[in-house]
N, CA, C and O atoms as CSV, one atom per row, in Angstrom:
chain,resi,resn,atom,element,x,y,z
A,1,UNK,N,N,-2.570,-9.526,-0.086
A,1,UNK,CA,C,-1.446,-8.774,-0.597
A,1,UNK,C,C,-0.419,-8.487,0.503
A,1,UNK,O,O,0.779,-8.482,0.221
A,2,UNK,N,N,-0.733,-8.314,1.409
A,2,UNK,CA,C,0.079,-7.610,2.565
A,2,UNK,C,C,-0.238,-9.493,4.146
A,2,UNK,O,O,-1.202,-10.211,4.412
A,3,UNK,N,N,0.987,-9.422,4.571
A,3,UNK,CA,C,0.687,-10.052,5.303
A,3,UNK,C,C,0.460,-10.323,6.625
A,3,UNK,O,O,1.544,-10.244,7.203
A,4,UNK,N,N,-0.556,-10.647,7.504
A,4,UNK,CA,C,-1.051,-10.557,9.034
A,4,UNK,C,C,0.456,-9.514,9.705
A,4,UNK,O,O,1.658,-9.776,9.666
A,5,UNK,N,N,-0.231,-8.395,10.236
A,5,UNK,CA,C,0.351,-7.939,11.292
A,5,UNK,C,C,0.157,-8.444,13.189
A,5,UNK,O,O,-0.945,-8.209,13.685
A,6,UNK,N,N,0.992,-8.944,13.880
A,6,UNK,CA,C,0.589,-8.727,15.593
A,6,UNK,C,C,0.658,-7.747,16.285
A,6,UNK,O,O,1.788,-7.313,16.505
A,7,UNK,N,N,-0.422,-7.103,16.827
A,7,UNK,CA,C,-0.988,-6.060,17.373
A,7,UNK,C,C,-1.673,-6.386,18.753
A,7,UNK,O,O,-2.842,-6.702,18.971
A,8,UNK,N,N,-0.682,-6.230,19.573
A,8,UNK,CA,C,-1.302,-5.970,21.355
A,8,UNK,C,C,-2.249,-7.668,21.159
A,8,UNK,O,O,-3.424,-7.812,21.496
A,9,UNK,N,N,-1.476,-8.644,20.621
A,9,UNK,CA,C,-2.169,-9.879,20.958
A,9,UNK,C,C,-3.561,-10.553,20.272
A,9,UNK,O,O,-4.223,-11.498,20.701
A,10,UNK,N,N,-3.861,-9.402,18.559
A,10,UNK,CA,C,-4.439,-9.443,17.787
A,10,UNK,C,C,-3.753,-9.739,16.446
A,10,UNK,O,O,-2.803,-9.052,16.070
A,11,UNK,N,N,-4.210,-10.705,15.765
A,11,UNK,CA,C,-3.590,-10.767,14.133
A,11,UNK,C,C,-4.446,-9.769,13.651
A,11,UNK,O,O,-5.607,-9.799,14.060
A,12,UNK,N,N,-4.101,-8.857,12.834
A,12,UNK,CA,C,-5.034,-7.966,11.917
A,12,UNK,C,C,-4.046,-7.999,10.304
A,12,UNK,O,O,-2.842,-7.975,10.051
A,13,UNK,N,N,-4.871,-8.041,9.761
A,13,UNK,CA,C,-4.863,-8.179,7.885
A,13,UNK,C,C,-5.662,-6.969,7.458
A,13,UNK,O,O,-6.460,-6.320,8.134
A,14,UNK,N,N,-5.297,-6.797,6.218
A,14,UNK,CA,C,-5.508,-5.692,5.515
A,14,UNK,C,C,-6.804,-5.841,5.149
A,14,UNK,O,O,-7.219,-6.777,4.466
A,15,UNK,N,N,-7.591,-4.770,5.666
A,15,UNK,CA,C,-9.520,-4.877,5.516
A,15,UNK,C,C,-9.664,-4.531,4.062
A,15,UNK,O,O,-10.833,-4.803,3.791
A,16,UNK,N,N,-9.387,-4.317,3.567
A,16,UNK,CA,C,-9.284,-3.330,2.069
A,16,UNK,C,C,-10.087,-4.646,1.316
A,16,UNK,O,O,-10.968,-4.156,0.608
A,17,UNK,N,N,-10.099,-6.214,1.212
A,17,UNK,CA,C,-10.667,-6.914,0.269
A,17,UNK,C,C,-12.457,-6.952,1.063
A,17,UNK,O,O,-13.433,-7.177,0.347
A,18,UNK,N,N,-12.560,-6.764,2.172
A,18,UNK,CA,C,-13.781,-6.858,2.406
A,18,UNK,C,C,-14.747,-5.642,2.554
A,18,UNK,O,O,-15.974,-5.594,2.467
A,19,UNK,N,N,-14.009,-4.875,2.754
A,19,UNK,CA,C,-14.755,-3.452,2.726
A,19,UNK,C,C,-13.239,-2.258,2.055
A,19,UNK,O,O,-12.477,-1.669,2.822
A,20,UNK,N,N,-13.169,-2.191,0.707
A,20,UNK,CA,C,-12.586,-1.323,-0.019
A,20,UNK,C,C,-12.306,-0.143,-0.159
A,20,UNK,O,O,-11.260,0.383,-0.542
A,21,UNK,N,N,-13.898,0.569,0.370
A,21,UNK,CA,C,-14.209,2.206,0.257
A,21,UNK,C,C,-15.487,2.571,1.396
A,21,UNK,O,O,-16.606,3.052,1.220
A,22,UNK,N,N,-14.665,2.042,2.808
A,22,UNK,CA,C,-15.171,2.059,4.371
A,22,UNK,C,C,-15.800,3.095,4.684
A,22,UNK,O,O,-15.783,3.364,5.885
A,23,UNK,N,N,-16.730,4.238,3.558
A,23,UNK,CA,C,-17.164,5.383,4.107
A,23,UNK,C,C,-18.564,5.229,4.707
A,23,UNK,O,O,-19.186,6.184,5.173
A,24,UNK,N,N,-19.039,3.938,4.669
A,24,UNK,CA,C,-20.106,3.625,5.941
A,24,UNK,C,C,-19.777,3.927,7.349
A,24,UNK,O,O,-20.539,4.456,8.158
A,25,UNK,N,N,-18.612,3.553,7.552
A,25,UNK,CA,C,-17.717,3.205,8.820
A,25,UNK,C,C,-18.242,4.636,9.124
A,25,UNK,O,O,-18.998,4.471,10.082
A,26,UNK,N,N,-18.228,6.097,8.767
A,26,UNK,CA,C,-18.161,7.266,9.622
A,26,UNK,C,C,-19.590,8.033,9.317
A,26,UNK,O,O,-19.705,9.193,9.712
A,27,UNK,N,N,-20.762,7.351,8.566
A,27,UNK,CA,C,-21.957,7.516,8.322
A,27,UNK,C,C,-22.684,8.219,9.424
A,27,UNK,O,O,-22.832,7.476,10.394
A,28,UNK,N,N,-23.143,9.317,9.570
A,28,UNK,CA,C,-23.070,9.864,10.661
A,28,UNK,C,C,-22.399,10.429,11.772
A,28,UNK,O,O,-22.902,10.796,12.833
A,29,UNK,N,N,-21.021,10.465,11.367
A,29,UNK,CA,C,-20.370,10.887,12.206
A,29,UNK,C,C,-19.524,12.617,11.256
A,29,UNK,O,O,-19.018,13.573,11.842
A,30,UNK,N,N,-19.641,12.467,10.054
A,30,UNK,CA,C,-18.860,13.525,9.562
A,30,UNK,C,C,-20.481,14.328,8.959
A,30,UNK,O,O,-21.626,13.884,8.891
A,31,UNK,N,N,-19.934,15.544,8.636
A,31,UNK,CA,C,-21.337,16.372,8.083
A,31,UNK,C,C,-20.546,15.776,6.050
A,31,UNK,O,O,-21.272,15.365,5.145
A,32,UNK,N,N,-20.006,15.837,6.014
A,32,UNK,CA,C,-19.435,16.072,4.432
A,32,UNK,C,C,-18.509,14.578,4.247
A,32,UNK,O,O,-17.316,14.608,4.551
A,33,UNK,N,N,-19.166,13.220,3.709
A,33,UNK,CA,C,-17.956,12.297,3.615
A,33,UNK,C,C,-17.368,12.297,1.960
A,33,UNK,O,O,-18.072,12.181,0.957
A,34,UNK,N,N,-15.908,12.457,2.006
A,34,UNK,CA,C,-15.662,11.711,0.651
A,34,UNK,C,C,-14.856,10.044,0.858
A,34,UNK,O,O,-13.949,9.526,1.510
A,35,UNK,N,N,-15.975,9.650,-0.265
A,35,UNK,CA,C,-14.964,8.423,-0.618
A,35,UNK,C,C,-14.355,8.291,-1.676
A,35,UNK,O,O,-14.911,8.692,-2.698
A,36,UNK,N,N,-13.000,7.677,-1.761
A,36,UNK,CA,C,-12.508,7.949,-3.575
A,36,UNK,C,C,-12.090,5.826,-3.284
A,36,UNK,O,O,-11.480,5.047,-2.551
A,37,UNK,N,N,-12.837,5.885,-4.303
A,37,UNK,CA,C,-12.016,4.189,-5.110
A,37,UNK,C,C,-11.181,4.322,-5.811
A,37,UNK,O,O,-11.189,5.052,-6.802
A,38,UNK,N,N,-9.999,3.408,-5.299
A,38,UNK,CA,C,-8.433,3.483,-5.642
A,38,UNK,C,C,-8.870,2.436,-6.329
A,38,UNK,O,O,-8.553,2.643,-7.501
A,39,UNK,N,N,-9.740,0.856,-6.180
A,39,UNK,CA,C,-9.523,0.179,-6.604
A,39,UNK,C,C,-9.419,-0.537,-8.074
A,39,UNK,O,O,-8.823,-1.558,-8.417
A,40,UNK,N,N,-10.206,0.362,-8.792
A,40,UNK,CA,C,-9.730,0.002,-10.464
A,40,UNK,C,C,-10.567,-1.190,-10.970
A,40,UNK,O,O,-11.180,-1.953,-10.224
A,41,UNK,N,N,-10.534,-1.261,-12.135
A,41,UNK,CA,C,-10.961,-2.589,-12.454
A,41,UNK,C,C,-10.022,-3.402,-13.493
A,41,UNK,O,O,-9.200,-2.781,-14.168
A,42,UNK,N,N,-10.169,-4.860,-13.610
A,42,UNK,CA,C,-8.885,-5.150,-14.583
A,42,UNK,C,C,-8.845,-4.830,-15.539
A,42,UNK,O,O,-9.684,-4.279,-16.252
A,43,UNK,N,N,-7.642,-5.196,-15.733
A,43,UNK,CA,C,-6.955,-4.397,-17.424
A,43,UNK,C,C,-6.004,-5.567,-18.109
A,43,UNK,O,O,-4.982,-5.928,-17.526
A,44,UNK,N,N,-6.386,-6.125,-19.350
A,44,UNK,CA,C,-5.841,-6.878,-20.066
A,44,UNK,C,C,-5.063,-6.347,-21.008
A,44,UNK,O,O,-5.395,-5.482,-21.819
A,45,UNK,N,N,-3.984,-6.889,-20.893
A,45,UNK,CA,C,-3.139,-6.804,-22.329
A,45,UNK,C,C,-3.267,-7.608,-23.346
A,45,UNK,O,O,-2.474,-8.531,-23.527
A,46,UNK,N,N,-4.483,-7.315,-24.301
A,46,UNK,CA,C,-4.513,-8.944,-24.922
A,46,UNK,C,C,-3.568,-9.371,-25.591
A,46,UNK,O,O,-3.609,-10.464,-26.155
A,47,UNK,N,N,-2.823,-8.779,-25.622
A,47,UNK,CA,C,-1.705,-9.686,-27.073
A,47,UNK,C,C,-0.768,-10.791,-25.636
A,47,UNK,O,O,0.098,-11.558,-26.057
A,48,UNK,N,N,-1.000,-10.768,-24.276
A,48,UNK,CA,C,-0.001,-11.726,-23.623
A,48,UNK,C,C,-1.060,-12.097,-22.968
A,48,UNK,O,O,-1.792,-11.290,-22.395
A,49,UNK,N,N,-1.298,-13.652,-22.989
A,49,UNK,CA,C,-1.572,-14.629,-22.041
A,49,UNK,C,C,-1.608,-13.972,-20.410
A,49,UNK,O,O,-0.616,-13.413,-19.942
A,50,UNK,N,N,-2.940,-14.138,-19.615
A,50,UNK,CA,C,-2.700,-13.374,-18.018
A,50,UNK,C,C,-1.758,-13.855,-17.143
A,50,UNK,O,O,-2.583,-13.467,-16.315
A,51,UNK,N,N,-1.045,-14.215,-16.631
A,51,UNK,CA,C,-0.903,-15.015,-15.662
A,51,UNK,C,C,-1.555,-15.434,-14.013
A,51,UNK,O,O,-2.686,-14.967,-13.877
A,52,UNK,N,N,-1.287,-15.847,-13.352
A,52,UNK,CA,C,-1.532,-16.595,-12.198
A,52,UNK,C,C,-2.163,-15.319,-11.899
A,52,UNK,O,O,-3.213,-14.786,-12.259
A,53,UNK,N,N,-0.864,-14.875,-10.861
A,53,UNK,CA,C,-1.099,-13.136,-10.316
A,53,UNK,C,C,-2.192,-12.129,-10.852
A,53,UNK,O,O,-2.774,-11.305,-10.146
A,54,UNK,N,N,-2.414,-12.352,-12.435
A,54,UNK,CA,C,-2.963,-11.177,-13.076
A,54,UNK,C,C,-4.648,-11.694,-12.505
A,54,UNK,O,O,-5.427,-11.067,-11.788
A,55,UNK,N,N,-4.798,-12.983,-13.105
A,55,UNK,CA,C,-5.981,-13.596,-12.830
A,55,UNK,C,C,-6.211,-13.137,-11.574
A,55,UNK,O,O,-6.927,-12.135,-11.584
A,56,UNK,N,N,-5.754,-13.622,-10.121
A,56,UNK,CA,C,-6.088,-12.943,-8.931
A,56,UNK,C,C,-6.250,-11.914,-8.576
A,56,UNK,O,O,-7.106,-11.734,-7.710
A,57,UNK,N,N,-5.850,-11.326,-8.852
A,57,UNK,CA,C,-6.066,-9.703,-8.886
A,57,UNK,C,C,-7.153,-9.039,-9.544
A,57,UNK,O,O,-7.710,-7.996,-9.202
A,58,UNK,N,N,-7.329,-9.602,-10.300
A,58,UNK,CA,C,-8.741,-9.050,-11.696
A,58,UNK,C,C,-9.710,-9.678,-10.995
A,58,UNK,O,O,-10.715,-9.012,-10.749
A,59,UNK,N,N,-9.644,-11.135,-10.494
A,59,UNK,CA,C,-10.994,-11.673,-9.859
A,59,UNK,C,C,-11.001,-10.431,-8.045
A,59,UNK,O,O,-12.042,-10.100,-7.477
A,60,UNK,N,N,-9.866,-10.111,-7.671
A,60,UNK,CA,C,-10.154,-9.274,-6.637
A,60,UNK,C,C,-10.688,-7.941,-6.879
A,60,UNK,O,O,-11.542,-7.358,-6.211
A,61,UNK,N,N,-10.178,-7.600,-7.744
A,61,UNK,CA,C,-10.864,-6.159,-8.101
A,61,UNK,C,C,-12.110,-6.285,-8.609
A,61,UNK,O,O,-12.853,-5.307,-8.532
A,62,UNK,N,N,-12.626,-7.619,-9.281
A,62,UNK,CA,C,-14.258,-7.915,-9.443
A,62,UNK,C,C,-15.134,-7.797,-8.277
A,62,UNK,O,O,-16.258,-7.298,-8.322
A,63,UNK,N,N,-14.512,-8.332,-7.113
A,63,UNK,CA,C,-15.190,-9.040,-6.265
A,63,UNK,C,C,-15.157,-7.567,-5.129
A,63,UNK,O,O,-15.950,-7.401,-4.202
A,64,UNK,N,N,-14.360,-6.900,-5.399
A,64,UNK,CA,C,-14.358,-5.898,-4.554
A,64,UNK,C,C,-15.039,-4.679,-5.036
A,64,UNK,O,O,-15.644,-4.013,-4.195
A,65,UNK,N,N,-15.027,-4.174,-6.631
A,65,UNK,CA,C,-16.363,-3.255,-7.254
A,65,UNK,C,C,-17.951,-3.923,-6.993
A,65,UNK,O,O,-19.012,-3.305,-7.078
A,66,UNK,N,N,-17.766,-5.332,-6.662
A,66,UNK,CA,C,-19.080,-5.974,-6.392
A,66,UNK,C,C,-19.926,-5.547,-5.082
A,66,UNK,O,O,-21.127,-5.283,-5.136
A,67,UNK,N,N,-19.105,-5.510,-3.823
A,67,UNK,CA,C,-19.197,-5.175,-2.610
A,67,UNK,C,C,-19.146,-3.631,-2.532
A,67,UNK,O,O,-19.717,-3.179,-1.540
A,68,UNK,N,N,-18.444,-2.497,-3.574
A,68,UNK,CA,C,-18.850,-1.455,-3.291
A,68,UNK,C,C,-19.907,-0.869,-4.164
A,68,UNK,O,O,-20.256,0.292,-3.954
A,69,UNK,N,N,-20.559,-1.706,-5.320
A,69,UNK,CA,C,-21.626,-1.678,-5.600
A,69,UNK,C,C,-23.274,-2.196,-4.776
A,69,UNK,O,O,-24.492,-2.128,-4.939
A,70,UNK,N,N,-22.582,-2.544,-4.156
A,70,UNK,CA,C,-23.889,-3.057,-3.117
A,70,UNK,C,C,-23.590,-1.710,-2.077
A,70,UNK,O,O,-24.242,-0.680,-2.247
A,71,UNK,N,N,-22.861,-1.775,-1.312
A,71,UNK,CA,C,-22.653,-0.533,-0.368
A,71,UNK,C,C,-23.396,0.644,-1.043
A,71,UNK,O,O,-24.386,1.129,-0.495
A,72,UNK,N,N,-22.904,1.140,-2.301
A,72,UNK,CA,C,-23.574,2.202,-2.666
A,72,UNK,C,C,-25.196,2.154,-2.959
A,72,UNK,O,O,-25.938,3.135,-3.008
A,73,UNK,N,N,-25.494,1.042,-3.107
A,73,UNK,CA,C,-27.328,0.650,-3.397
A,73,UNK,C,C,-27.578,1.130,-1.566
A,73,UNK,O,O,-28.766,1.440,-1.474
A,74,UNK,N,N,-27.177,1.217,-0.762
A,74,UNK,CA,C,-27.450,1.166,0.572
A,74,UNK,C,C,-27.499,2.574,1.424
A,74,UNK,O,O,-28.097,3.090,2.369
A,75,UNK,N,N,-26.523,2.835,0.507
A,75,UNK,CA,C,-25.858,4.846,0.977
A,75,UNK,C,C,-25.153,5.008,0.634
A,75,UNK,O,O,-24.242,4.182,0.686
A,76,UNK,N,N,-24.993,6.366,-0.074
A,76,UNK,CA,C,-24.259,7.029,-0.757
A,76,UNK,C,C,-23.118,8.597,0.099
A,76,UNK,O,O,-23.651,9.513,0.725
A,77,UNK,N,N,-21.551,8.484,-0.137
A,77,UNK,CA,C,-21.361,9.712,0.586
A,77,UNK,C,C,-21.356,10.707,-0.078
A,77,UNK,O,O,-21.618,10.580,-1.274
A,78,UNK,N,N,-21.116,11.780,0.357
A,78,UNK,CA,C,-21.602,13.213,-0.525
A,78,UNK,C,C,-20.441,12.942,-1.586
A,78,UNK,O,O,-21.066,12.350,-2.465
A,79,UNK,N,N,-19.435,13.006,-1.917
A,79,UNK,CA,C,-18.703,12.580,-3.016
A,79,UNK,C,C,-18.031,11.550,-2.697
A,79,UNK,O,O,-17.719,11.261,-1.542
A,80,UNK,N,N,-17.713,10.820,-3.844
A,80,UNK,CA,C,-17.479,9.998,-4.527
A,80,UNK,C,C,-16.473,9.748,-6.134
A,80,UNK,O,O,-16.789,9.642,-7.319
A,81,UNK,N,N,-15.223,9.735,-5.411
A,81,UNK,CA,C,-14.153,10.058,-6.746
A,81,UNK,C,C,-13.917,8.803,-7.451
A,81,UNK,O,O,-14.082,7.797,-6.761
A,82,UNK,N,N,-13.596,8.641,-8.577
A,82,UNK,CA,C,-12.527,7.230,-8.700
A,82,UNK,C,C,-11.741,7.435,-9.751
A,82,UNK,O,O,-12.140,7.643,-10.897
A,83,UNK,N,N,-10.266,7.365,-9.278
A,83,UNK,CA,C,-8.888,8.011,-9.974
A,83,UNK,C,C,-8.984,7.765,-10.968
A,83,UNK,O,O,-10.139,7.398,-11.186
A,84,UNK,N,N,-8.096,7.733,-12.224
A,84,UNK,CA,C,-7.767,6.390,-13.273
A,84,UNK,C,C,-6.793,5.702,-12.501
A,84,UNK,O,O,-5.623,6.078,-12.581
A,85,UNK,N,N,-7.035,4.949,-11.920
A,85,UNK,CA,C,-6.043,4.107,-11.467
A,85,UNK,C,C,-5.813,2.555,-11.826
A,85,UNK,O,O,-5.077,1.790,-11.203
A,86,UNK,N,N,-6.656,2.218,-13.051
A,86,UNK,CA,C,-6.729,1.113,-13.207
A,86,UNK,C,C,-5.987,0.402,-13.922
A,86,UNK,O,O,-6.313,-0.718,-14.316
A,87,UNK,N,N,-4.889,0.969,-14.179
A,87,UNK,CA,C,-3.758,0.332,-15.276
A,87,UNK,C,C,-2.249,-0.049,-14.002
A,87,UNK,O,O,-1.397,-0.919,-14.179
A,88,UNK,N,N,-2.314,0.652,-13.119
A,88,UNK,CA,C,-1.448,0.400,-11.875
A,88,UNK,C,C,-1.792,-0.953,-11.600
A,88,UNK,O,O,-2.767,-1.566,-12.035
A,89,UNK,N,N,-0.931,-1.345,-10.865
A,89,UNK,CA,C,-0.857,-2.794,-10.213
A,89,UNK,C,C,-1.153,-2.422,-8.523
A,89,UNK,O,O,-1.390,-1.255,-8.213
A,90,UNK,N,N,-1.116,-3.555,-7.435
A,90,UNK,CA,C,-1.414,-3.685,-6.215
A,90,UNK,C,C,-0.034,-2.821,-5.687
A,90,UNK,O,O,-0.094,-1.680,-5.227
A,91,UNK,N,N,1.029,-3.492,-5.827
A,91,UNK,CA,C,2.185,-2.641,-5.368
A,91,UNK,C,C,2.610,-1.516,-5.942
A,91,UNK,O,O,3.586,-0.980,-5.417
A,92,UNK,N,N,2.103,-0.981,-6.947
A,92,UNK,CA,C,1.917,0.214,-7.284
A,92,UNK,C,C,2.405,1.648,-6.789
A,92,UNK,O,O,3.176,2.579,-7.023
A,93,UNK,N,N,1.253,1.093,-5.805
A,93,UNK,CA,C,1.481,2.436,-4.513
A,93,UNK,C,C,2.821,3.032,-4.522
A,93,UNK,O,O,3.057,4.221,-4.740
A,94,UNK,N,N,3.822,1.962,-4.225
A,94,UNK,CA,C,5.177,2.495,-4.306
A,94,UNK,C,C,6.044,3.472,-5.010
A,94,UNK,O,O,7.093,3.997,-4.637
A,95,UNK,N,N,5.291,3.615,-6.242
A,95,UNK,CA,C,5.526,4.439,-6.826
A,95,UNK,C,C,5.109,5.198,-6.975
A,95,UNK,O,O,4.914,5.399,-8.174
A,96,UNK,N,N,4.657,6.152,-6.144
A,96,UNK,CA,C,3.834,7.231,-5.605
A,96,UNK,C,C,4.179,8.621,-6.453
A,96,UNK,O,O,3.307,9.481,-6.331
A,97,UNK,N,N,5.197,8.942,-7.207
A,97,UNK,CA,C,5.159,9.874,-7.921
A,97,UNK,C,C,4.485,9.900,-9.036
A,97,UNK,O,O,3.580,10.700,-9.272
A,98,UNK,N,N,4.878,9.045,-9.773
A,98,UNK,CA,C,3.598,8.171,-10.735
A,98,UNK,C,C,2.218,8.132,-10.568
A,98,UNK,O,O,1.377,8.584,-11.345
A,99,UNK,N,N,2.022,7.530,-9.440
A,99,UNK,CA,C,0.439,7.643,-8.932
A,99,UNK,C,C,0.407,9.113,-9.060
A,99,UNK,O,O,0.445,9.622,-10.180
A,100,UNK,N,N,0.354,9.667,-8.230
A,100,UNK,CA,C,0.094,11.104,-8.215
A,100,UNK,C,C,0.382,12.105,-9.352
A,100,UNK,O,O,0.448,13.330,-9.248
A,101,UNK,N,N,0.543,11.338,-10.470
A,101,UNK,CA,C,1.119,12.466,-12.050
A,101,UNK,C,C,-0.227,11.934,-12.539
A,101,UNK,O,O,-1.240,12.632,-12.589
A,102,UNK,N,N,-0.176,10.838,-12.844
A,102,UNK,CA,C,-1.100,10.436,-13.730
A,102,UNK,C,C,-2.539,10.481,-13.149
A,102,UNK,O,O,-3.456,10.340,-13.958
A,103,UNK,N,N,-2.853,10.671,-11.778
A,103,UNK,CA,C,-4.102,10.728,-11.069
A,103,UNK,C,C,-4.229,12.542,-10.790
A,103,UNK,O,O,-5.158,12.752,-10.011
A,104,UNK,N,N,-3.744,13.444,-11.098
A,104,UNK,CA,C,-3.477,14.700,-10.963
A,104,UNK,C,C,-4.902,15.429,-11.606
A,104,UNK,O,O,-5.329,16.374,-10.941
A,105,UNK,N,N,-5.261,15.257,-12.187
A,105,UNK,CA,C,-6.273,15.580,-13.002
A,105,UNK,C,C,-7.829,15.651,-12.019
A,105,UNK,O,O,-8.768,16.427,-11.838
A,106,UNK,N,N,-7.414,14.458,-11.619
A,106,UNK,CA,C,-8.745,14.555,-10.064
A,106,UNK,C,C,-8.957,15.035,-9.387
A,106,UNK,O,O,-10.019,14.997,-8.767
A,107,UNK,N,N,-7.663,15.985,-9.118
A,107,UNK,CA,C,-7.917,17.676,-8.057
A,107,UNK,C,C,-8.952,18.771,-8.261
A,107,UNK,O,O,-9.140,19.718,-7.497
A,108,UNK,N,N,-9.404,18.593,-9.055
A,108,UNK,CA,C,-9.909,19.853,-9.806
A,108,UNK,C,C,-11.654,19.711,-9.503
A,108,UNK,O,O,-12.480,20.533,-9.108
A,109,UNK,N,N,-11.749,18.364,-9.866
A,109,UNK,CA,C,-13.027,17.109,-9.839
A,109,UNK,C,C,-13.218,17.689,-8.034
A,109,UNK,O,O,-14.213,18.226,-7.547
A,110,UNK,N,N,-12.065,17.392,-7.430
A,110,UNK,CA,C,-12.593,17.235,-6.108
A,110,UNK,C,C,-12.622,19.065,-5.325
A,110,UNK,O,O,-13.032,19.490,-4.244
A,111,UNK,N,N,-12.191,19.499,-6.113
A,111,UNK,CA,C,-11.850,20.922,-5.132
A,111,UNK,C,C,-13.819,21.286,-5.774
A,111,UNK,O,O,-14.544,21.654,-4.850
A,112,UNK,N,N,-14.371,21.204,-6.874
A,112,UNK,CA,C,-15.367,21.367,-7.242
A,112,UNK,C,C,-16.523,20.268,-6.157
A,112,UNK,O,O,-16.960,20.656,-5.074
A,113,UNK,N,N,-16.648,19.715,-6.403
A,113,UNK,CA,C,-17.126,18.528,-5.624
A,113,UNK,C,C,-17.391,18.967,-3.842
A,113,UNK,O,O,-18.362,18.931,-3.086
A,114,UNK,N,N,-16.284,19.282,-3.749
A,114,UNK,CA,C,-16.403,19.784,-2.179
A,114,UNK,C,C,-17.043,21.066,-2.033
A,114,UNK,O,O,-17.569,21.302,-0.945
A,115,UNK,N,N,-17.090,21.977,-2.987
A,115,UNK,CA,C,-17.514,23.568,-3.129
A,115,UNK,C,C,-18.760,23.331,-2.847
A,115,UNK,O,O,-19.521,23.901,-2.065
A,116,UNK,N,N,-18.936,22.300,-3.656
A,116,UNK,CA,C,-20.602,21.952,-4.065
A,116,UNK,C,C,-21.092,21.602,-2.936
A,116,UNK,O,O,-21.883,22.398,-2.432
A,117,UNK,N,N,-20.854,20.613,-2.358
A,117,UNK,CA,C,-21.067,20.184,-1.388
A,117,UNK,C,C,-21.045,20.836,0.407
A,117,UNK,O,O,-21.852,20.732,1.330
A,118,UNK,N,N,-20.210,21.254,0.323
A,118,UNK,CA,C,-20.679,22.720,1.577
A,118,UNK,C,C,-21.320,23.705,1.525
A,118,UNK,O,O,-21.766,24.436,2.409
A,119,UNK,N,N,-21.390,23.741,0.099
A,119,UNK,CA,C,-22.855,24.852,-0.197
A,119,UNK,C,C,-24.220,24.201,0.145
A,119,UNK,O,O,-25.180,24.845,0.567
A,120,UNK,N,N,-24.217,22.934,-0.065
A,120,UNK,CA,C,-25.570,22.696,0.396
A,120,UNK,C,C,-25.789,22.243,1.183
A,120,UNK,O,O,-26.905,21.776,1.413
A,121,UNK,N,N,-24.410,22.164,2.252
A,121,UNK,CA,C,-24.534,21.386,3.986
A,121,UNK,C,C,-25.065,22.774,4.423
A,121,UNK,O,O,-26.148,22.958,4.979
A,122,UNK,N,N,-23.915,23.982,4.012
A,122,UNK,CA,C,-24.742,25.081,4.614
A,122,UNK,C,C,-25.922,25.563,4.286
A,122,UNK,O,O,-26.523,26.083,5.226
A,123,UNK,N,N,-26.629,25.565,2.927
A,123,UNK,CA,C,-28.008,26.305,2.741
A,123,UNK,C,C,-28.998,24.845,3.977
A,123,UNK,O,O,-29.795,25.205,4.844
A,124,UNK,N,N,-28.688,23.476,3.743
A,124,UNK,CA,C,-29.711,22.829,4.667
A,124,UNK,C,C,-29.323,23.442,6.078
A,124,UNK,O,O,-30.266,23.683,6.831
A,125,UNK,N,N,-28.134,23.701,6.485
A,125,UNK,CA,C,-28.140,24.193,7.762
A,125,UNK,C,C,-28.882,25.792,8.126
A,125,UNK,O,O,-29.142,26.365,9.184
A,126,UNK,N,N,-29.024,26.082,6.948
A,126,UNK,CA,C,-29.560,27.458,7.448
A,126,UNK,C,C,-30.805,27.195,7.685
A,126,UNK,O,O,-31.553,28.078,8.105
């Protein structure tokens, strides 16, 4: 989606298709991790034919709930959100007021979620 950046004499690309929801990456390093999946799964309009783009994208968002379904068989972080975000497209993002109206509803999910969850970092810490 995004294309190779040069960095201090490194190409780097957007990690997001191989590891999606990287909350292994700090496994031990935070007392409380959240991960939230932005990534969605596809969404057909059946009355129109997919196109090219749509197809790629639906096989990426397969292939990428695939890999964070295995991650999670492996370890789990203390929460774990996932927006409705699945009717958005890749460039999406851009429209960030949007995102954030229609994903609004998930605040509530997470302010609970976290309550929960420091309650029982602290009772194990006691």
């Amino acid at each position: 989606m995004f294309r190779p950046v040069r960095h201090e004499g490194r190409i780097l690309v957007d990690g997001g298709i191989a590891n999606p929801v990287p909350f292994d990456l700090l496994e031990g390093k935070a007392d409380i991790l959240i991960a939230i999946d932005v990534v969605g799964s596809p969404v057909h309009d059946r009355r129109a034919k997919p196109n090219s783009l749509d197809l790629v994208f639906g096989a990426s968002q397969i292939m990428m709930q695939s890999i964070i379904a295995l991650k999670l068989q492996q370890g789990r972080p203390q929460i774990l959100l996932r927006p409705p975000v699945s009717h958005f497209r890749a460039l999406d993002f851009l429209k960030v007021d949007r995102v954030m109206a229609e994903t609004a509803s998930i605040k509530d999910e997470l302010k609970q979620a976290v309550g929960a969850a420091v309650e029982r970092f602290e009772k194990d810490a006691a």
